[in-house]
Each structure stands twice: as structure tokens, then as C-alpha cells.
C-alpha positions as CSV (number, residue, x, y, z in Angstrom):
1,X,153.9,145.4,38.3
2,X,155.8,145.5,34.9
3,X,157.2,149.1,34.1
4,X,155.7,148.3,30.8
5,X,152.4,147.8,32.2
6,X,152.4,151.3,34.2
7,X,153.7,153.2,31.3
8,X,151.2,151.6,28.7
9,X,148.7,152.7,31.3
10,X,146.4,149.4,31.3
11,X,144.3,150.0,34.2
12,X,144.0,146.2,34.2
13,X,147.2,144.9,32.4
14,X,146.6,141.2,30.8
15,X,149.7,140.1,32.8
16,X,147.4,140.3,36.0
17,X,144.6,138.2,34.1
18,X,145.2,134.3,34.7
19,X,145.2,132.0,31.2
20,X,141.1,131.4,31.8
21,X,140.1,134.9,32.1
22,X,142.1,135.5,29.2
23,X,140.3,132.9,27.3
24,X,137.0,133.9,28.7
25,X,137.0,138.1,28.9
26,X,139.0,138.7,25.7
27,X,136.6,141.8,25.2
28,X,136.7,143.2,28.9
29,X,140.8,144.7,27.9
30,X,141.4,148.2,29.5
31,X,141.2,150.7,26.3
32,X,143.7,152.9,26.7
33,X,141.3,155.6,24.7
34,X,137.9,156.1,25.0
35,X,136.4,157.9,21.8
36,X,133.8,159.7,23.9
37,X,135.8,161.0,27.1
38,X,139.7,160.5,25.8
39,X,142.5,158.9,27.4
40,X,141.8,156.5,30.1
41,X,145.1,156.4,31.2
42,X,146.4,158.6,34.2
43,X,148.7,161.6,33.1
44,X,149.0,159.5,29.4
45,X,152.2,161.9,29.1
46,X,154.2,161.4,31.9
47,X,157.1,159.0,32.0
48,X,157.5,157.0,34.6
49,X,160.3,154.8,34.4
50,X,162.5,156.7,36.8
51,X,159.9,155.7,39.2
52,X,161.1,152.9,41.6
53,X,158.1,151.3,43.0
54,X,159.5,149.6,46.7
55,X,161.2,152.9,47.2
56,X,157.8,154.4,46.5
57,X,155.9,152.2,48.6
58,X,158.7,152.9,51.7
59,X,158.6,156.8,51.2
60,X,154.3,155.9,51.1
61,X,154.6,154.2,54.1
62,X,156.6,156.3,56.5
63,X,154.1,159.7,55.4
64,X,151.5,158.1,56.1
65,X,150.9,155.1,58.5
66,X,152.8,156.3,61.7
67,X,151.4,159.7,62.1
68,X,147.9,158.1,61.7
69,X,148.6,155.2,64.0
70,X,149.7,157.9,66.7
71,X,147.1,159.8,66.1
72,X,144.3,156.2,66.8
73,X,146.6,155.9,69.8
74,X,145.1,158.9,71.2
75,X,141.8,158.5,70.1
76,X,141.7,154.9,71.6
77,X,143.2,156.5,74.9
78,X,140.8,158.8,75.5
79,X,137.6,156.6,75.1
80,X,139.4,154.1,77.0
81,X,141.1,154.9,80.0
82,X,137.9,155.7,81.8
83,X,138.8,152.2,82.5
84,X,141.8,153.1,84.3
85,X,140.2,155.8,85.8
86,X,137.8,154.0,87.2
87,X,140.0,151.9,89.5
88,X,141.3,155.2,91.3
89,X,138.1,156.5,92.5
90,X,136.2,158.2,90.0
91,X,133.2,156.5,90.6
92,X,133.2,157.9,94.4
93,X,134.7,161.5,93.3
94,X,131.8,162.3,91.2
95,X,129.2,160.5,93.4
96,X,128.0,157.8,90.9
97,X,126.5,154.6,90.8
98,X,127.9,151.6,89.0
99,X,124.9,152.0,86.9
100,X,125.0,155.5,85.9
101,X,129.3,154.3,84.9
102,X,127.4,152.1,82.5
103,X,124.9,154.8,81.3
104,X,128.3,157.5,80.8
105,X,130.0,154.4,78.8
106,X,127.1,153.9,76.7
107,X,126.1,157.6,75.7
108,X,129.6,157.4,73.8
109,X,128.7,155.2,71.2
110,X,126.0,157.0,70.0
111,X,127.1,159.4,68.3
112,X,129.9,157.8,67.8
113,X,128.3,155.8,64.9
114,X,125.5,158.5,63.8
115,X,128.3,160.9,62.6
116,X,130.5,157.9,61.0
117,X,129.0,158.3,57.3
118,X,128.5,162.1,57.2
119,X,132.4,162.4,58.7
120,X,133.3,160.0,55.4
121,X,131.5,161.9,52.7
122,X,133.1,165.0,54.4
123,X,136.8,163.9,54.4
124,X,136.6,163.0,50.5
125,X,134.9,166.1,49.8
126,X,137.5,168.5,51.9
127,X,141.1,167.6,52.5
128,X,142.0,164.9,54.9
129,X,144.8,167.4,56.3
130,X,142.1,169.5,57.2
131,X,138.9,167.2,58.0
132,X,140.8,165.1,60.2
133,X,142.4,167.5,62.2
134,X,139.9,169.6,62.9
135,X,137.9,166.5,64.2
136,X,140.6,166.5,66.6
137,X,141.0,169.7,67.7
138,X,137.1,170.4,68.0
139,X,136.8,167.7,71.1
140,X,138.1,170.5,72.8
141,X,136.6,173.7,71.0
142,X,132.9,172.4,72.0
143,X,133.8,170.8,75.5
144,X,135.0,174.5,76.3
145,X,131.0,175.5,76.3
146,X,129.4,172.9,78.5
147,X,131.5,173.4,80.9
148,X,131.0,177.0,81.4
149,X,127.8,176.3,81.5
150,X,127.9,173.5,84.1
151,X,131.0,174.8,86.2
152,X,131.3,178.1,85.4
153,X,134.7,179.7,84.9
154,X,138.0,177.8,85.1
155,X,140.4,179.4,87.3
156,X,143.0,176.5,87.0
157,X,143.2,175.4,83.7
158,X,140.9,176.4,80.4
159,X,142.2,173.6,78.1
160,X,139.5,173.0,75.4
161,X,139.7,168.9,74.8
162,X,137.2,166.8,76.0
163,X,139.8,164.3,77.5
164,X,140.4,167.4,79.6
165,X,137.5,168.6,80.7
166,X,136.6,165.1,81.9
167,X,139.6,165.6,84.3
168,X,137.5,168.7,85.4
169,X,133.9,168.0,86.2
170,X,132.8,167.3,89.5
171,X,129.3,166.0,88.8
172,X,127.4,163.0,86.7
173,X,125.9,165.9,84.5
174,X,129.2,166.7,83.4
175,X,130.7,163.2,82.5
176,X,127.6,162.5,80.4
177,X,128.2,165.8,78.5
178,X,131.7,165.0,78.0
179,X,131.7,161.6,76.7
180,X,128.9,162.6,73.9
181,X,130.6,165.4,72.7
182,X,133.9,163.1,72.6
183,X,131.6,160.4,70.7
184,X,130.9,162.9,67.8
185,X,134.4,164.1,66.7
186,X,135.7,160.9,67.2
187,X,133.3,159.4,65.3
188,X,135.2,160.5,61.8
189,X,139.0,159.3,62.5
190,X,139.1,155.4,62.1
191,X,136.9,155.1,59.3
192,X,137.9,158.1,57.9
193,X,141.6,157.0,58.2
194,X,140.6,153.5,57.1
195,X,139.2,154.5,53.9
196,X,142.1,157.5,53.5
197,X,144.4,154.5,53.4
198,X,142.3,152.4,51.0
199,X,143.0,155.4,48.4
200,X,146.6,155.0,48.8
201,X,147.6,151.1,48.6
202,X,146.0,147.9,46.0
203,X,143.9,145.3,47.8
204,X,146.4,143.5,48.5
205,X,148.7,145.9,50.5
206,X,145.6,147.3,52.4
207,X,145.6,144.9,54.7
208,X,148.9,145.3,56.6
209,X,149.1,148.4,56.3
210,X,145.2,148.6,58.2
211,X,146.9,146.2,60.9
212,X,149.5,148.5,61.7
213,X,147.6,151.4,62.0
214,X,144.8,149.5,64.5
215,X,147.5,147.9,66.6
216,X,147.7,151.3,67.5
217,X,144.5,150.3,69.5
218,X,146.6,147.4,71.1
219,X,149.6,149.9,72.1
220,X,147.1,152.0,73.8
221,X,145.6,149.3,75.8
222,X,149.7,148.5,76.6
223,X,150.8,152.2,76.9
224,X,147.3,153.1,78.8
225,X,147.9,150.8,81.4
226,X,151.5,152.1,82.3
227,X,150.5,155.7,81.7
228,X,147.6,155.4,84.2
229,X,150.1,153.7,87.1
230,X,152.2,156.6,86.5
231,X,150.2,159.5,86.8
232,X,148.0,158.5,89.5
233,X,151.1,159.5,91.4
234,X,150.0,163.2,90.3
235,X,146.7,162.6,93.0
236,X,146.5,165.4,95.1
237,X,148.5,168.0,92.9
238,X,146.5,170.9,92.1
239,X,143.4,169.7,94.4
240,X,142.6,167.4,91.6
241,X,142.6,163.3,92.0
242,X,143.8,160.5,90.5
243,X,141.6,159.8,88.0
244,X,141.4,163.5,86.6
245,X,144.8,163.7,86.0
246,X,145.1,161.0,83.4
247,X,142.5,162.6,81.5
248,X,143.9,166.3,81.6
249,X,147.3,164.5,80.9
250,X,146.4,162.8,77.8
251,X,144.3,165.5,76.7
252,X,147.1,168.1,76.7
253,X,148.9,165.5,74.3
254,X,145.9,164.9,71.7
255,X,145.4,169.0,71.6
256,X,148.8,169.4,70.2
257,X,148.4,166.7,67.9
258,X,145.7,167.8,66.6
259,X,147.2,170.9,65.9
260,X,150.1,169.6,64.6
261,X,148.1,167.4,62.2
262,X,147.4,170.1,60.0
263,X,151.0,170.3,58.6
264,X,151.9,166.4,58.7
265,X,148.8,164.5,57.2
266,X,149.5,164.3,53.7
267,X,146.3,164.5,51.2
268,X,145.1,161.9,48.3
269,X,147.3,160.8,45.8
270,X,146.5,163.2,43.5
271,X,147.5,166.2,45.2
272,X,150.1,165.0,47.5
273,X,153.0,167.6,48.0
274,X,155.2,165.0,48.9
275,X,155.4,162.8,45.5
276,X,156.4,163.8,42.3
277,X,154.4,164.3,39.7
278,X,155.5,160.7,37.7
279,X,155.3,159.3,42.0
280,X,151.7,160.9,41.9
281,X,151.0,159.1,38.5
282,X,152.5,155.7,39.9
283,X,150.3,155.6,42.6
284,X,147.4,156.3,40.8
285,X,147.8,154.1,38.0
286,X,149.1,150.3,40.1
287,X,145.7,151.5,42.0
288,X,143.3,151.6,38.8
289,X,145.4,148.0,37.5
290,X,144.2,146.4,40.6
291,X,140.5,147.7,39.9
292,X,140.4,150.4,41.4
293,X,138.8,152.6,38.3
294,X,137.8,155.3,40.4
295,X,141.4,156.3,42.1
296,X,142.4,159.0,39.5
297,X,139.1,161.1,40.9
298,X,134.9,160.8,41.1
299,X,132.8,163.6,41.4
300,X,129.9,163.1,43.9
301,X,126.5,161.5,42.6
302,X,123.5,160.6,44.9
303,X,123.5,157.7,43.4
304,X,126.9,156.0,44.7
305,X,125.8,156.6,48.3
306,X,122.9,154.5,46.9
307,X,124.7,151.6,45.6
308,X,126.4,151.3,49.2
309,X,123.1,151.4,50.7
310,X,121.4,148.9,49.1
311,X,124.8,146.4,48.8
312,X,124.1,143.2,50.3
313,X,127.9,142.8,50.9
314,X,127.6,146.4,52.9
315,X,125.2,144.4,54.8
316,X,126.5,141.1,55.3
317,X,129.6,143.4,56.2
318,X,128.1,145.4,59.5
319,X,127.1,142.1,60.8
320,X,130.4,140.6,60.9
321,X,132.4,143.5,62.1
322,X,129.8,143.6,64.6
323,X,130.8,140.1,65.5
324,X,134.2,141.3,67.3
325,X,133.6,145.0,67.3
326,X,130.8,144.2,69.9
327,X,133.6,142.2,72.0
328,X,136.5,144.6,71.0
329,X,134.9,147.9,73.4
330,X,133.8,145.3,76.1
331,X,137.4,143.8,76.3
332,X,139.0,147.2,76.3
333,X,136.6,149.0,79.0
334,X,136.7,146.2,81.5
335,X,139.9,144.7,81.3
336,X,141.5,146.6,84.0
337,X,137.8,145.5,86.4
338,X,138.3,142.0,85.0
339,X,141.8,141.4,86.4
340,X,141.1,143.8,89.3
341,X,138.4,141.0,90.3
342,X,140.6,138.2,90.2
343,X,142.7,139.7,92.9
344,X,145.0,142.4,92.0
345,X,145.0,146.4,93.0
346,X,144.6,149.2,91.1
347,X,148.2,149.8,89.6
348,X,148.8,146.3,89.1
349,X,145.8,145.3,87.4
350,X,146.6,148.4,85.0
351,X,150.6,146.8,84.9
352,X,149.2,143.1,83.9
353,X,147.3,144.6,80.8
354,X,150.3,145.6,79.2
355,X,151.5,142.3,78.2
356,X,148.2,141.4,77.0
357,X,148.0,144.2,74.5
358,X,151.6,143.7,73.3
359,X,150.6,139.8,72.6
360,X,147.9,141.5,70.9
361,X,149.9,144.1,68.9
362,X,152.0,141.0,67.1
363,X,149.3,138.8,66.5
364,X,146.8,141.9,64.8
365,X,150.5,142.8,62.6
366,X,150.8,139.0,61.6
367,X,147.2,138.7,60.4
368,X,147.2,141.7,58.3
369,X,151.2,140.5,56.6
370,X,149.8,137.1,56.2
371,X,146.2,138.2,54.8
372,X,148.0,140.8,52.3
373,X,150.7,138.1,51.0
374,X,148.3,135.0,50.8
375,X,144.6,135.8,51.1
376,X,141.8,134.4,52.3
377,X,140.6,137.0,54.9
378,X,138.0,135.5,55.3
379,X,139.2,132.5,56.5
380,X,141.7,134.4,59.1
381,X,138.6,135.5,60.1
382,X,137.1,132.8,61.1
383,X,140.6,131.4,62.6
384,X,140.4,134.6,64.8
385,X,136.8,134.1,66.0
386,X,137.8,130.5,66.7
387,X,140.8,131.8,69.2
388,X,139.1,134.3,70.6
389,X,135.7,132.1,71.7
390,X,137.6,129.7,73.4
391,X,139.7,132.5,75.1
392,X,135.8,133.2,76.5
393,X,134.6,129.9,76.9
394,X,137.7,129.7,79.3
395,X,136.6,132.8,81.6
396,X,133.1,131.6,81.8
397,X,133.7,128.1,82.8
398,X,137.6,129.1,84.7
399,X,137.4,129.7,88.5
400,X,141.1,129.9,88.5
401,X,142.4,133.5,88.4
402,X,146.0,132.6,87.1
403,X,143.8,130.5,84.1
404,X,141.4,133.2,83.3
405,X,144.7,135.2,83.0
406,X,146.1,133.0,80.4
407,X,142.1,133.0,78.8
408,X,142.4,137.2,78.7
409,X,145.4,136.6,76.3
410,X,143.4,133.9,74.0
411,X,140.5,136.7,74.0
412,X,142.7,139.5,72.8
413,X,144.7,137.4,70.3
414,X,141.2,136.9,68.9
415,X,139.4,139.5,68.5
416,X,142.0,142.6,68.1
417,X,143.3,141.0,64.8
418,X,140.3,140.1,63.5
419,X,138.9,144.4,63.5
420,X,141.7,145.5,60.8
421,X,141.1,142.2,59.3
422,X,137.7,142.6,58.6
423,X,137.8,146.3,57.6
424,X,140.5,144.9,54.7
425,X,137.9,142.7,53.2
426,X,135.5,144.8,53.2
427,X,137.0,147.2,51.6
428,X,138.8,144.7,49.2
429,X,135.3,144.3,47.8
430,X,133.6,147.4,47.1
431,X,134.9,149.9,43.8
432,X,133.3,153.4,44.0
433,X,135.7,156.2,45.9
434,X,132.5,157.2,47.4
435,X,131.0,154.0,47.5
436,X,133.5,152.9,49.7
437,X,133.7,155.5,52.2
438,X,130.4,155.2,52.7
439,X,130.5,151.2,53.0
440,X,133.2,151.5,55.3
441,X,131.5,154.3,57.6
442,X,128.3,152.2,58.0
443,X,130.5,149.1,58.3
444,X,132.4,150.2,61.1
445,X,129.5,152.9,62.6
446,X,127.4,149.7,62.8
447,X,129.8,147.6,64.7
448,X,130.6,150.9,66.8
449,X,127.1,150.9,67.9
450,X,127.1,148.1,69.9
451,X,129.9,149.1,72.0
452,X,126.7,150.4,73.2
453,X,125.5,147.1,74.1
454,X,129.5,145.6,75.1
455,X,129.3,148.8,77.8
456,X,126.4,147.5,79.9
457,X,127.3,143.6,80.0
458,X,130.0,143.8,82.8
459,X,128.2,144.6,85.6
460,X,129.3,144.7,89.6
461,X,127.0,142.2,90.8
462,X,128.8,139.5,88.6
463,X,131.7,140.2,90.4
464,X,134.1,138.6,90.2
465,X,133.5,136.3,87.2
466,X,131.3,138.3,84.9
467,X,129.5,135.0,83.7
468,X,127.1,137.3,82.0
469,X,129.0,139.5,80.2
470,X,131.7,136.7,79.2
471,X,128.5,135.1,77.5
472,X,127.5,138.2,75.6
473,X,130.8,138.4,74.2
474,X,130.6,134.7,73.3
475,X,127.3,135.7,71.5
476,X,129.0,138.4,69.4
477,X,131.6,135.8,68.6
478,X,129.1,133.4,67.2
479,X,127.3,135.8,64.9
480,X,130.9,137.0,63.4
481,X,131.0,132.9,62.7
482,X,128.2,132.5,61.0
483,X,128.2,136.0,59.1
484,X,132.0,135.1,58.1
485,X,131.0,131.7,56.8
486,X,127.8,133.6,55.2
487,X,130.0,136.0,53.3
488,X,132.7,133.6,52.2
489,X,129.8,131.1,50.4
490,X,128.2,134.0,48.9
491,X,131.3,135.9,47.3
492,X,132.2,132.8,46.0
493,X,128.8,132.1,44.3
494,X,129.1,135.7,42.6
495,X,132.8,135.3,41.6
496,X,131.4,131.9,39.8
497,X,128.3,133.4,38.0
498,X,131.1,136.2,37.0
499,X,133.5,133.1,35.2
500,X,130.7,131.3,33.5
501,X,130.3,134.9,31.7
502,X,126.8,135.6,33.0
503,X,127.0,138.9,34.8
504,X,129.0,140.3,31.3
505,X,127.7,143.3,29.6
506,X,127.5,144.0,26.1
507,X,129.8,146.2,24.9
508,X,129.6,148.3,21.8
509,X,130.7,147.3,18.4
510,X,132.5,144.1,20.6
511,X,129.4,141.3,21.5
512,X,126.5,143.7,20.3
513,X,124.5,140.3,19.0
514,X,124.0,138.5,22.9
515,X,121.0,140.3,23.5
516,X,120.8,138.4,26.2
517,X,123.1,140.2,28.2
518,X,121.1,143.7,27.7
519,X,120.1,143.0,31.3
520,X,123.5,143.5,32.5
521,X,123.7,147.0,30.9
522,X,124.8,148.4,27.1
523,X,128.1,150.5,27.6
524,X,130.3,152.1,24.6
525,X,133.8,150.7,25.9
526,X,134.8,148.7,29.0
527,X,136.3,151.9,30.7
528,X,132.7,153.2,30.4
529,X,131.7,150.0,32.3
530,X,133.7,150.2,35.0
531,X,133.0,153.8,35.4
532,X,129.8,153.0,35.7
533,X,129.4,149.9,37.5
534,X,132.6,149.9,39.8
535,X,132.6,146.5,41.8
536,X,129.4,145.4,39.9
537,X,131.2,145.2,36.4
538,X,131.4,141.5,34.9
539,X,135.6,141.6,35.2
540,X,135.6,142.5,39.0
541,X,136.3,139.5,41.1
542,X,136.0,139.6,45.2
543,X,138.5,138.6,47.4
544,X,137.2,135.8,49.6
């Protein structure tokens, strides 16, 4: 943006506008004062042409994304490499049916997505710093109490993270207690981080950075595999197996994280130790010119969690990410079983993931650069869905292990880009700092719970081809088709009624004599309207 624009403090400049909105909105201009509440321009006094805005976005970037993707590295390890643990006896170990695997899975996800709103509205009402890490660092905090009650005392290690303790029960009891506790402080980091990073970077820069920080997911699945081969070498040591061992091991590393957390994630733009005060205002203000009104600060009203509530986009949004969430936690659980099943052991069914996920990793970066530079998310989408049914169309039909390989690869390429995709759009199209974080939460609890479902669709007597479950997936993949499809039509229809002028308001003292538009509300200024309205306002336009 223009230094011009920044310093003028438009919060949307008329360079952004194209020649027909000019034509069309001449009234909906940014004021820069608004006679009833002052300036409605960021820190109006600050000069900020010092300010270089790449250098910005570089020092932005390196604060925030890698910490955060590290941090959904460990969170995707732990829910996942029960996977892996599977495969070296932890079934037998703790005396369980395949069934009661599926139950242990399952109970996860429940909480998972309960707590996913409440965790939102928390982290904008605390600090991030603070919320985020103590999500962490309580796995272990409350894990600490069931097992003294269902074990009793430690005598060989008392390390309080749920990862952990799984490594340390011996019975079915336990499991189930440690993978709902896990579920609800986990539930708050990815669409807490998610919409952190939403308050941070414009619409269009969202959705790379949201790709970077999920293919975090994809280096798990890689670095999960290799970490699991490595440490079952640990079996025996200590009297504890296999399995155990790469859950105490990765749960010693997310402890100290957590810890460490507290000191390295940065807060919201406003208040962030690391920028400058003119840096703060930057920020702040190339957010509110890309219509974000709200980014400068909104106090919580009932009423905003409301307006999320009762959004049909919120809606429309659940079902779509449920479309490859759904097939995201089935892929990642069973992967290891799936190539298992077509003939490989233990450590190298764990070894041929790794590939997989790093095919994955590119593919889910490439998305989110192409979707940020030329749009049309929804499209990509749709392209992903599209890869990723065929991938399963191929298992189903494939009774060729070194085909249904080559399948697994189409399946990942499909549906790992298509998460961080999806959470971008979504986000693109909601205005309201607690609007959004509680679109996001239900978008992405919603989707969470049917992991629920994905947990309970591979199961042993399907061996080894898992017709069943590769048609379940399929399933999901269809309704994230027809939901994408459903979304794209509809966002376009709004953004049309919004040209031909009939969602405009009146605005004081401006077009006070269309009475006809006292439907769409009576405000004093613009600013007052966006305020008010957020994405609803008559200049907002979706992203399709």
C-alpha cells in the first residue's frame, strides 16, 4: 500500500477501490474523523514513513509463524502417533480389543470440539502468550490426577503431560482418561492460532501464512513416522514397551515447549513488545484498509457471538471444512494400518509415510502461495476435493498394493491442502474480532467432530482393503463438493446485490432522501457502519 495511504490513515484508501466502485460508493469513503467518537484513524499522530512494510512483514513472519508451526507439530504428534503406537503392540500391552482402539480414538474428538469456542473467546480476552501456553502445559497438570487415582504413585517417572501418561497406563481405563483430557486442552491451539494469525496479516496474506503453519500437520505425519522407528528401539528400557516410549518421548518435548511458550509467543498487534510503536501502527492500519475495521480493538458484546451464530456463511462454512476434516483424522490415524495391510512391517510402514507427508507439506505450501497471490479459494478447493476423491476412488477399486501406494499420495495431496485452505476463506469472509474467533472455533470444532466419525470407519475386518472406510472418506469428499460449489454461487449472489447498491445504508447528512434503504440501517458516518455492521456493511465484498 501507498505510504500516503497509511499515513492519511484511510481505513479503505480509494486506491484499493476499482473505477466502478468508485462510481457507485462515492459516499461509503473512510472519514478520517468521526464527529461523535474522534479520529478513526489508528495513532492519527504517529509518523510512519520510516516504516518499511516487506521488512515488516519478514520481522512478522519469523515472530510468529515458526514457533506456532512447532508448536501444531506437537500437538498433531501427540493425537496422532497412537497410530504408530499401535503397530508395536499397544493393543496387546493394555489388553484391548480392536473395538475398544476405536472407542479410545473416538472419545478424543469430543471435547476436542466442545471446548473450541470457549478456548477462542478466552484467547482474545487474555493474552495469547498466556492462553496458549497454558493449554499446553495443563495436558499434563490434569493427567497428573487420574493417574494417581488409577495407578497410584509413580516411582519411575511423574511427568505431568498427557502424551506421557499415555506411555504409563497399563489398562483400557486409563487410555480413555488420557485421550479426553488430551482432547480438551488441545481443543484451543489450532483455531485459536488460526484466528491469532488472522489479527496479524490482510486477507490476502492469510492464506500462506495458514499453510505454513498446518503443514506443520504434514511434517508430523513425516517426522512421526521416523520418530516412531527410532524409539521403538527404546522397548524394554526401563520395563516399559515400545509403544510407551514414543509417547513419554514426545511428551517430555511438548512439556518444555509449553513452558517455553510463555516468553516466545508474541501478543496482538497492539501490544506487541517486538514492534515499534509506528510498526504497531503499520500493522494495524494496512489491516483496517483491507476491511478489517475491528483490528485496532473491540470490546466484547453478546451480540457478536450472535451474529456468528446465526451467519449462514458460519454454516455453509462447518459443512465444508467438514468435507476434508472428516477425511484429514481418518488418513492420519490409519495410515501407518493402511500400508501395514498391503504388506509391510511395523518400522517400514511408519518409514513409507514419510514421503507421503512431505509430498503433502509442498502441495498444502503451494495452495496457500497460489490462493494468497491470485484468489479464488474456493475454486482451489474444489481442485483439492477433486485430487483427493480420485486418490480414494483408487484404493477402493485398486487391488494392487504398489497402486494403492501411489493412490495414498493422490489422497494426501488432496485433502491436507485443502484444511488451511478452507480456514483462509472462511476467515476472509467474516469482519468482527470476535465474530471471527467464534466463526472459526465452530468452523473448525465442527469439522473436528467428525474425526469422531473418520475414527471408527477403518475397521480390522476390512483388512486389508478397507472398502468401507475408503467409501466414507469418499462420502466426506462429496459433501465438501457440493458445499464448496454452494458457497462459491452464494457469495457471489451477495457480492452482486452489494454492486447494484441494494444492501447500502443511508448515511447521515450523505443519501438521507432513499428511504428506501432505512431497512439496511441509519448510521451517522460510514466508520459508524462498519463498526457496527462488520462484514454485513454495503462496501464489504467476499472473497470467492
Amino acid at each position: 500500500m501507498p505510504a500516503s495511504d497509511l499515513e492519511m490513515g484511510a481505513t479503505t484508501p480509494r486506491s484499493t477501490l476499482s473505477e466502478e466502485e468508485k462510481g457507485r460508493a462515492s459516499h461509503i469513503e473512510s472519514d478520517v474523523f468521526d464527529e461523535k467518537r474522534g479520529p478513526t484513524v489508528y495513532n492519527p499522530n504517529i509518523d510512519v514513513s520510516a516504516v518499511d512494510e516487506r521488512k515488516l512483514m519478514r520481522k512478522l513472519d519469523w515472530h510468529l509463524v515458526p514457533w506456532l508451526s512447532f508448536l501444531y507439530l506437537l500437538s498433531f504428534l501427540d493425537r496422532t502417533s497412537i497410530g504408530n503406537a499401535k503397530l508395536y503392540g499397544m493393543e496387546t500391552d493394555l489388553h484391548i480389543s480392536d473395538q475398544q482402539y476405536l472407542i479410545a480414538l473416538t472419545l478424543f474428538f469430543f471435547p476436542y470440539a466442545i471446548f473450541e469456542v470457549p478456548s477462542n473467546i478466552f484467547l482474545k480476552r487474555l493474552r495469547p502468550s498466556i492462553w496458549l501456553s497454558f493449554l499446553m502445559t495443563a495436558w499434563g497438570i490434569m493427567m497428573v490426577r487420574i493417574v494417581f487415582v488409577l495407578q497410584g504413585p509413580l516411582h519411575l517417572t511423574e511427568i505431568p503431560f498427557p502424551k506421557t501418561i499415555q506411555g504409563l497406563v497399563h489398562n483400557y481405563g486409563g487410555l480413555l482418561g488420557a485421550r479426553w483430557m488430551l482432547g480438551t486442552f488441545e481443543a484451543g491451539l489450532y483455531p485459536g492460532v488460526n484466528y491469532y494469525l488472522s489479527c496479524w496479516y490482510k486477507r490476502s496474506e492469510f492464506g500462506l501464512r495458514a499453510a505454513i503453519f498446518f503443514s506443520a500437520a504434514t511434517v508430523s505425519g513425516a517426522f512421526g513416522g521416523l520418530l516412531a522407528a527410532a524409539i521403538s528401539n527404546m522397548g524394554g528400557v526401563g520395563g516399559k514397551p515400545a509403544w510407551a516410549w514414543i509417547f513419554i518421548i514426545e511428551g517430555l518435548v511438548t512439556v518444555v515447549a509449553g513452558v517455553m511458550s510463555i516468553w516466545i509467543i508474541q501478543d496482538f498487534p497492539d501490544t506487541a513488545k517486538f514492534l515499534t510503536e509506528a510498526e504497531r501502527t503499520v500493522v494495524i492500519r494496512r489491516l483496517q484498509a483491507d476491511d478489517q475495521f475491528s483490528a485496532a480493538g473491540e470490546a466484547l458484546k453478546l451480540r457478536y457471538i450472535w451474529k456468528s451464530l446465526f451467519d449462514w456463511k458460519t454454516w455453509l462454512s462447518m459443512l465444508v471444512y467438514m468435507g476434508s476434516d472428516g477425511p484429514l483424522y481418518a488418513f492420519a490415524l490409519f495410515l501407518p494400518t493402511i500400508i501395514n495391510q498391503l504388506g509391510y512391517t511395523a518400522t517400514p510402514a511408519n518409514l513409507l509415510t514419510v514421503p507421503v507427508y512431505v509430498c503433502a507439506c509442498i502441495v498444502t505450501c503451494g495452495v496457500g502461495f497460489v490462493a494468497d497471490k491470485y484468489g479464488g479459494r474456493g475454486y482451489l478447493n474444489i481442485g483439492c476435493l477433486i485430487v483427493g476423491g480420485a486418490g480414494y476412488i483408487i484404493l477402493i477399486v485398486s487391488r494392487n498394493p504398489a497402486l494403492s501406494y501411489f493412490a495414498v499420495y493422490l489422497a494426501a495431496c488432496g485433502i491436507y491442502p485443502s484444511i488451511p485452505n478452507i480456514v483462509a476463506w472462511a476467515s476472509n469472509n467474516v469482519e468482527g474480532s470476535y465474530k471471527r474467533s467464534v466463526s472459526l472455533a465452530m468452523v473448525i470444532g465442527f469439522g473436528n467432530i467428525n474425526g469422531a466419525v473418520s475414527s471408527n470407519v477403518y475397521r480390522s475386518e476390512d483388512a486389508p482393503w478397507y472398502r468401507m472406510g475408503h467409501g466414507i472418506v469418499l462420502a466426506y469428499i462429496g459433501i465438501g463438493l457440493i458445499c464448496s460449489v454452494s458457497y462459491i454461487v452464494l457469495l457471489k449472489r451477495e457480492n452482486a446485490k452489494r454492486d447494484r447498491g441494494e444492501r447500502d445504508e443511508i448515511i447521515q447528512g450523505v443519501n438521507d432522501d432513499q428511504v428506501h434503504l432505512s431497512k439496511n440501517g441509519t448510521f451517522a458516518s460510514v466508520a459508524e457502519a462498519k463498526r457496527e455492521k462488520g462484514d454485513e456493511w454495503s462496501g464489504y465484498r467476499y472473497r470467492i
